[in-house]
C-alpha positions in Angstrom: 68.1 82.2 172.6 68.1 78.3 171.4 66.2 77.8 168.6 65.1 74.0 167.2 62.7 72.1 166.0 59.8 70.8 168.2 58.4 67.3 167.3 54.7 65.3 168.5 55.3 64.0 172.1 57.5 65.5 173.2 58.0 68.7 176.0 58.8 71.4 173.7 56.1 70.5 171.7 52.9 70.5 174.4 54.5 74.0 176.0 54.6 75.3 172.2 51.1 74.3 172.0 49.7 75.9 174.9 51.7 79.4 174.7 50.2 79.6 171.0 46.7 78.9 172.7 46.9 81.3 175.7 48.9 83.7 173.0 45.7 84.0 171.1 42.7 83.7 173.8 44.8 87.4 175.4 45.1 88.6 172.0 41.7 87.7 170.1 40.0 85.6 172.5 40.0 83.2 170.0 39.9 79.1 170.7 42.4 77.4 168.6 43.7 74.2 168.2 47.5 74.1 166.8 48.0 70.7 165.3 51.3 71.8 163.1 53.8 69.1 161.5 56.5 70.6 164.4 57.0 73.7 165.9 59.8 75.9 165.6 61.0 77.2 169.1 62.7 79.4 170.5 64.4 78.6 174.2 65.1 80.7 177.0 66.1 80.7 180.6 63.1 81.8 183.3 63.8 83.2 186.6 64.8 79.8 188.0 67.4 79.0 185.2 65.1 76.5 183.7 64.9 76.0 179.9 61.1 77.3 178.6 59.7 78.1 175.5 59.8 81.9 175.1 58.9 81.6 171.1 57.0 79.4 168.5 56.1 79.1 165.0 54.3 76.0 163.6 55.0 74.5 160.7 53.0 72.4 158.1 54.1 70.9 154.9 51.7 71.3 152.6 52.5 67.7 150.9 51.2 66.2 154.3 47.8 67.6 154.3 45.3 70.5 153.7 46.8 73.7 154.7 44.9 75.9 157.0 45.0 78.5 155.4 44.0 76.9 152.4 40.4 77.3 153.6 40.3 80.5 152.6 41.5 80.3 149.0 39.3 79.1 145.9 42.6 77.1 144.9 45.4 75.1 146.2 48.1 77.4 147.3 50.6 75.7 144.8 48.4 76.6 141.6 48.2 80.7 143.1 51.7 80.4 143.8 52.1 79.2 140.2 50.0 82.1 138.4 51.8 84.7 141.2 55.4 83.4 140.2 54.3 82.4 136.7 56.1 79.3 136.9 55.9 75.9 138.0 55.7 75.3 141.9 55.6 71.5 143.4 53.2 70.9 146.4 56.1 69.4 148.3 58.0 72.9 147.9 55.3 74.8 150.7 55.1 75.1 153.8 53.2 76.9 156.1 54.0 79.8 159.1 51.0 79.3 161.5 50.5 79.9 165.2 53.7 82.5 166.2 53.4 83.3 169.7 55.9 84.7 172.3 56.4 85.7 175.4 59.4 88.7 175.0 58.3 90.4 171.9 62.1 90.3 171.1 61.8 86.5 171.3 59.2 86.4 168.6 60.6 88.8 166.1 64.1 86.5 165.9 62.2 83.9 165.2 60.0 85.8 162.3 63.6 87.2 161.2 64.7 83.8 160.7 61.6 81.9 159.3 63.0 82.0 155.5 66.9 80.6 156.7 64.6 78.4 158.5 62.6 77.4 155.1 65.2 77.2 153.1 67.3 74.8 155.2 64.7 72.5 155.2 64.4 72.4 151.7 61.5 74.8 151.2 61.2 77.1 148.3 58.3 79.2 149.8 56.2 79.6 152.9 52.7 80.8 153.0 50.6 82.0 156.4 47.5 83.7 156.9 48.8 87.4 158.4 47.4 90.3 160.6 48.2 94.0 160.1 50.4 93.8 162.9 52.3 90.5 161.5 52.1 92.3 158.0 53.8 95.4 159.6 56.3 93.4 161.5 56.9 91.3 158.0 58.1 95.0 156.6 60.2 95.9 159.4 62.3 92.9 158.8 62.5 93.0 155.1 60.7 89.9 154.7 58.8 90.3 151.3 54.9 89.0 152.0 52.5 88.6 148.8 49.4 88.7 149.1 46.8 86.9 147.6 43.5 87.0 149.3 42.1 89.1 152.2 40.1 86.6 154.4 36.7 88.3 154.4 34.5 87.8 157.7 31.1 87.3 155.4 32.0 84.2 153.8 33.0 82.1 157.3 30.9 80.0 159.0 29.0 81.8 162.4 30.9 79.1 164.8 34.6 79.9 163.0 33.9 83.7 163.2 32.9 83.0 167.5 35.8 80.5 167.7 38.3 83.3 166.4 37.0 85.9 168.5 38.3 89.7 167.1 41.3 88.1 165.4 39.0 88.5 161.8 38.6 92.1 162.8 42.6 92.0 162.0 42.5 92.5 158.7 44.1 88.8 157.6 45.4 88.6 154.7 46.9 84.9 153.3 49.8 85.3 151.2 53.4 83.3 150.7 57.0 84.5 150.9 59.3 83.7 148.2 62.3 82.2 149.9 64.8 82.3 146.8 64.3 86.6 146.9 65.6 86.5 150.4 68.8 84.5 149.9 70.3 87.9 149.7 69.6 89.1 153.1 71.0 85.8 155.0 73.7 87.9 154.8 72.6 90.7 157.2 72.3 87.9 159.6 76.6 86.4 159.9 77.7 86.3 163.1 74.3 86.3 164.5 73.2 82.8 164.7 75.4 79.2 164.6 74.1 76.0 164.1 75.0 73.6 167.0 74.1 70.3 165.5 74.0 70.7 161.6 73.0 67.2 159.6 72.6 68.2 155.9 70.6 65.8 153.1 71.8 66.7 150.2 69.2 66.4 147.0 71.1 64.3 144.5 70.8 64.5 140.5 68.5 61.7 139.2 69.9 57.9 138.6 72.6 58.2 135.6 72.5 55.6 132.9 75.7 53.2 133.3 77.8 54.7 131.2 77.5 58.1 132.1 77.6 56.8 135.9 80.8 54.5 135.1 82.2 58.1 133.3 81.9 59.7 136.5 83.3 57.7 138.8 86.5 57.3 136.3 86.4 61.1 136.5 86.1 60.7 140.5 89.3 58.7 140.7 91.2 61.2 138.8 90.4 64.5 140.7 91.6 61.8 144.2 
């Protein structure tokens, strides 16, 4: 299976949307509308050879916007994350897991399994999503640590959000985050699994020295060449 990122206009992107939308009306009969930052997709071959989205995650960055799931908590998610963690956490350090769909449930779990490598390559320190028992259950399976912070209680949604959403409040949702740094451990488990095919890395660089340490360095750069 490919896996990349899927961007606004563009293929991979509407056929992300829609499997997330039929995903949901066969599973909860619910009516949503995925609007995500990209998706994360996972590509396969159909029956015909051609290329087709088989997998997707959506993700958010919760420096762009309102998270969904944000809806549900009395706080933004950085200041629970803060008192979870009980250290500071920056806005621009979240992102958030919504709308996983797939057609092979195989297809699906690789792409949970590799949500925090995902995170943490793009510079993310933790993700939060808003998770069923099932996605809570399949969260254990694959070691991924969800905390929880809230469970979304059907009483205190509006009548059309509970109709829109069909059963999928019946699911027991809970909205929590996963810590990324406590999985750098188990990438690990995953060599020889996956390889990046086009890799382009942006390194975060040190703030702006003061001339004289900066002209220190680069003396100290010309004598390590």
């Amino acid at each position: 299976m490919k896996i990349k990122f899927a961007w606004p206009n563009t293929r991979e992107w509407e056929d992300a949307v829609r499997l997330a939308k039929e995903k949901y009306v066969q599973s909860f009969n619910a009516k949503t509308s995925p609007n995500p930052t990209c998706f994360v997709v996972g590509i396969l071959p159909d029956e015909s050879g051609t290329e087709t989205v088989a997998a997707c995650a959506g993700l958010t960055f919760a420096d762009s916007r309102q998270l969904f799931s944000e809806q549900y908590l009395p706080l933004p998610i950085e200041q629970h994350i803060q008192q979870a963690e009980n250290q500071s956490v920056e806005r621009n350090a979240i992102v958030e897991v919504g709308s996983l769909a797939s057609v092979y449930p195989q297809a699906g779990s690789e792409l949970a399994r590799l949500m925090p490598l995902i995170c943490w390559c793009i510079g993310m320190r933790y993700f939060i999503c808003t998770s069923t028992v099932q996605l809570r259950k399949l969260l254990t399976k694959l070691n991924i640590a969800f905390k929880p912070l809230l469970v979304v209680e059907q009483q205190n949604l509006s009548e059309n959000m509970v109709e829109r959403w069909g059963s999928y409040y019946e699911q027991q949702p809970e909205t929590g985050y996963v810590c990324i740094a406590q999985h750098a451990t188990n990438f690990g488990s995953h060599t020889g699994l996956f390889m990046f095919e086009n890799l382009v890395i942006k390194a975060k660089l040190p703030p702006k020295q003061n001339p004289v340490t900066a002209k220190k360095d680069k003396e100290d750069d010309y004598a390590m060449a």
